[in-house]
N, C-alpha and C positions, 0 to 999 in steps of 0.2 A: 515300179517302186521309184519314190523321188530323192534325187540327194539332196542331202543337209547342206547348202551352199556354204554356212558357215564352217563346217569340217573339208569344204574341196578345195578352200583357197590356201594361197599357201602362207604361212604365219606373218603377223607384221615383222617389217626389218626394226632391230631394237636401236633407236636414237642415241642410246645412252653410252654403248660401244663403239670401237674405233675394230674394224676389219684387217687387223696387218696385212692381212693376204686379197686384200681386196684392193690395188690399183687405184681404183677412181677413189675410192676412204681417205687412203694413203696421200694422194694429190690434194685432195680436197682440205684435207687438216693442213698439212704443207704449206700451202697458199693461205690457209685462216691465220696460220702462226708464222708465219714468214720463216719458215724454216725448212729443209731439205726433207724429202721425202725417207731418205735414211735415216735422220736425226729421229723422225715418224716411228720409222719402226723398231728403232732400238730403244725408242722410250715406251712403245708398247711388248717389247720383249721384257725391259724391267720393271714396268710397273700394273704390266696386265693390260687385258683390252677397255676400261673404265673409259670413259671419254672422259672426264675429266681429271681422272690422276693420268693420265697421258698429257694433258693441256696443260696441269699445273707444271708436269715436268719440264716441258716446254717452255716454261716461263708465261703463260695466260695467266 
């Protein structure tokens, strides 16, 4: 029996979320918006993982 390659892979990562719990996200926005990896995740604590209502919050 052969597998479905497309059901074995594992899902795309979605571009349009910010990972709070994910380190390299966290650094990566950080650095895009010149602001502290903290400021990161407490703007994705209040306004959710959106990528871009986290950016607006930030000031992008």
């Amino acid at each position: 029996m052969s597998i479905d390659k497309q059901t074995s892979r594992e899902p795309a990562q979605d571009r349009r979320n910010v990972a709070g719990g994910q380190d390299h996200e966290v650094r990566y926005e950080a650095e895009k918006m010149g602001v502290s990896k903290d400021e990161v995740r407490d703007a994705v604590k209040s306004e959710g993982n959106s990528r871009k209502k986290v950016e607006d919050k930030l000031g992008g």
